[in-house]
N, C-alpha and C positions, 0 to 999 in steps of 0.2 A: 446773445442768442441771434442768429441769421436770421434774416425778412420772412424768412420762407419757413422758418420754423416757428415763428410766431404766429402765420397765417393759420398753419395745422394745428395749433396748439387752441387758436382763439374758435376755428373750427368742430375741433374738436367737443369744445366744450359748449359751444351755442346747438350743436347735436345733442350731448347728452340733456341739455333742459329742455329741449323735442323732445326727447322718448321722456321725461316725465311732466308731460301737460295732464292738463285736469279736464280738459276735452268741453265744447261748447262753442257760442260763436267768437266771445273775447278771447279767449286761448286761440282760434284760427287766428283771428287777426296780431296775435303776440307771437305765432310762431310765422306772419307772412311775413312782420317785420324781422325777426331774426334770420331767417330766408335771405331776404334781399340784403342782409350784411354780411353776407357769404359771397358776395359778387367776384371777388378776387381768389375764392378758396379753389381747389381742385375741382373739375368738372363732378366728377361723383358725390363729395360732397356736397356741394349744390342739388343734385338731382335728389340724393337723398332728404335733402331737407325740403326740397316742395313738395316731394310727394306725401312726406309727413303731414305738410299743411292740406293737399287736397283731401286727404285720409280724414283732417278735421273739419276742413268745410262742407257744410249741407250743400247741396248743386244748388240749393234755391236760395243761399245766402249768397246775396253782390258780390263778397270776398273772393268766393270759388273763382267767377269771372276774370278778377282781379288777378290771381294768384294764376290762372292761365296764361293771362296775356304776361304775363312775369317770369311764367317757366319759359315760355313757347320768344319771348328777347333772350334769354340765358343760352336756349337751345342755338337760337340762328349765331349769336356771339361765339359758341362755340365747333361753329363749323355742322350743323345738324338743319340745314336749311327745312326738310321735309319733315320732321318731327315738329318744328315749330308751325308749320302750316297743318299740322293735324291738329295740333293743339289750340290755336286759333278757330280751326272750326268746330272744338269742341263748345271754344268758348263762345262764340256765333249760336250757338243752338240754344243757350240759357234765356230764358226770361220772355216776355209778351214781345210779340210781334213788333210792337209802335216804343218800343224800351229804349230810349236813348243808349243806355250801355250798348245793350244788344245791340242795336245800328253800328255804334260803334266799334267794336268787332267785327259786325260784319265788313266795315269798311277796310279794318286792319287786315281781314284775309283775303279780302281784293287786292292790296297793295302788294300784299308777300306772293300771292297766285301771280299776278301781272308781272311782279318782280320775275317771277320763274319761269315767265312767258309763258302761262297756262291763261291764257285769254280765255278761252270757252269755258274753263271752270270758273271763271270769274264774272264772264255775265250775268249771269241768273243772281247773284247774289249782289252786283252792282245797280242790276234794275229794282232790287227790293231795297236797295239802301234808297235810292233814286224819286220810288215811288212815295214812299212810306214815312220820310225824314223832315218834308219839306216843312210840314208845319210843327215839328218840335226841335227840329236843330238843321235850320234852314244852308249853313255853312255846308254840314254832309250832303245835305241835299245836290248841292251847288258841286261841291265836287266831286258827286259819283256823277253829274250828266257832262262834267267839264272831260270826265275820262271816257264816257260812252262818244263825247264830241272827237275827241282824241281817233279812236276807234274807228269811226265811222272816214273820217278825215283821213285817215291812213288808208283805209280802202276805197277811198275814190268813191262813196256811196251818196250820190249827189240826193238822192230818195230818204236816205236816211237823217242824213243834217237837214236837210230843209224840215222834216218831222221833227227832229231837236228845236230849231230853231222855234219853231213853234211852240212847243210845249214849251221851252224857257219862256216865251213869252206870258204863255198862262199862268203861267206858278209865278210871275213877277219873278222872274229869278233873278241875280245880281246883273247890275250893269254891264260888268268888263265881260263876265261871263257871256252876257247874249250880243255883246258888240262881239265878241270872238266869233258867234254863231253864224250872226250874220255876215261876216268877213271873209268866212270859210266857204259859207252860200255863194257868196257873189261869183268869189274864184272858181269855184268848181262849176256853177252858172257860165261863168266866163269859160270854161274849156271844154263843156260840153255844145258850144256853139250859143248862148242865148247871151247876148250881151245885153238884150234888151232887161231881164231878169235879174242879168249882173250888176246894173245901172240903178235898180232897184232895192236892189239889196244896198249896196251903197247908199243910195238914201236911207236907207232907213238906220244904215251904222252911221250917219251922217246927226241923223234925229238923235239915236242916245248916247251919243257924245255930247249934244248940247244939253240933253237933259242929263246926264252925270256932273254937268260944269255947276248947275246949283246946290249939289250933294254936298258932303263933305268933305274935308280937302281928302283924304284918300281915298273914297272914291273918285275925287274930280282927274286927281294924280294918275291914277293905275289907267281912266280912261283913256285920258289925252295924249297916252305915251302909247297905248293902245292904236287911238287915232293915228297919231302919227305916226306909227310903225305899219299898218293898215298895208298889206301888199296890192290891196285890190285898190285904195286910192293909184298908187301907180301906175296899174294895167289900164285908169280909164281916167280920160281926161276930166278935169276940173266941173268943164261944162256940160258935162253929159250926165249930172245928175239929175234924175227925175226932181222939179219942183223945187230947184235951189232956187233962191229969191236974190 
């Protein structure tokens, strides 16, 4: 029998035991996995088979979520970039505000919107990943203000990184993260004429480098190469750091 006939054949038949589930939350979760071993089948049958599962899942069972962010990769794999970014913000909407999952979705349809270069649909949902994340899943946190930093950075918005820069600070937020901040500072300090600010900033990318050096080794690692790569050490001599000893 040829490859392609046994894919329809095994398709086939993991369909027909969908249409006779017995319905509840173990049945969603029986049919998300037969779902996802459809990954190779015909695009329709795929789509038939998740919608069978969202059909079973309660919106307020975790699964549903799951089963979204599952159609909405199937979708973009098959060339339906915008279908999966609906679906993603379906699944963005489920659950409490401060929901780990939920964050994380939200973050996923930050990526896929940025992806599309829909920036401005993706703010508003990058600053509630931003705001919200820091103290149950610090990492999200850290990378929705790494892309707000991105952002700002690209529009030359010297008002607005220095406001980053700051709030990393308050949130303790990762080392490399706020050496990038303040690295971005300085430069953009440095081209909007203050080099005195620029100098300062440098100092103080100067201070959490030393302090990432007692971390551990991959924080000390990711800083130092950070350090060293530093475009603003270059633009300003050695001695013009504020307060180097």
């Amino acid at each position: 029998m040829r490859p392609c006939l046994l894919v329809l054949l095994l398709a086939a038949l993991l369909l027909l035991a969908i249409t006779r589930s017995e319905g509840g939350p173990l049945e969603a979760r029986r049919l998300q996995e037969q779902a996802r071993a459809l990954r190779h089948a015909p695009w329709r049958v795929q789509a038939t088979a998740w919608r069978a599962v969202l059909d079973e899942a309660a919106p307020t069972d975790r699964v549903h979520r799951r089963v979204l962010q599952d159609y909405a990769r199937d979708l973009r794999a098959a060339g339906l970039p915008h279908g999966a970014v609906a679906l993603q913000a379906r699944a963005a909407a489920l659950g409490p505000a401060r929901d780990r999952g939920r964050l994380g979705s939200q973050l996923g349809l930050v990526r896929s919107l940025r992806g599309e270069g829909d920036l401005d649909a993706a703010a508003p949902r990058l600053a509630e990943v931003a705001d919200l994340a820091r103290n149950i899943a610090p990492a999200m946190a850290d990378r929705a203000r790494e892309w707000q930093l991105d952002d700002a950075v690209d529009r030359g918005d010297l008002e607005r990184v220095e406001s980053l820069a700051s709030q990393l600070a308050k949130e303790r937020a990762g080392l490399a993260l706020r050496l990038e901040a303040v690295g971005a500072l300085g430069l953009l300090r440095l081209g909007a004429g203050d080099p005195r600010g620029a100098r300062r900033s440098l100092t103080e990318a100067r201070r959490l480098y030393r302090i990432s050096q007692r971390k551990d080794e991959k924080v000390a690692l990711r800083c130092a190469k950070l350090w060293l790569d530093l475009d603003l050490r270059r633009r300003l001599p050695a001695e013009a750091i504020v307060g180097k000893r």
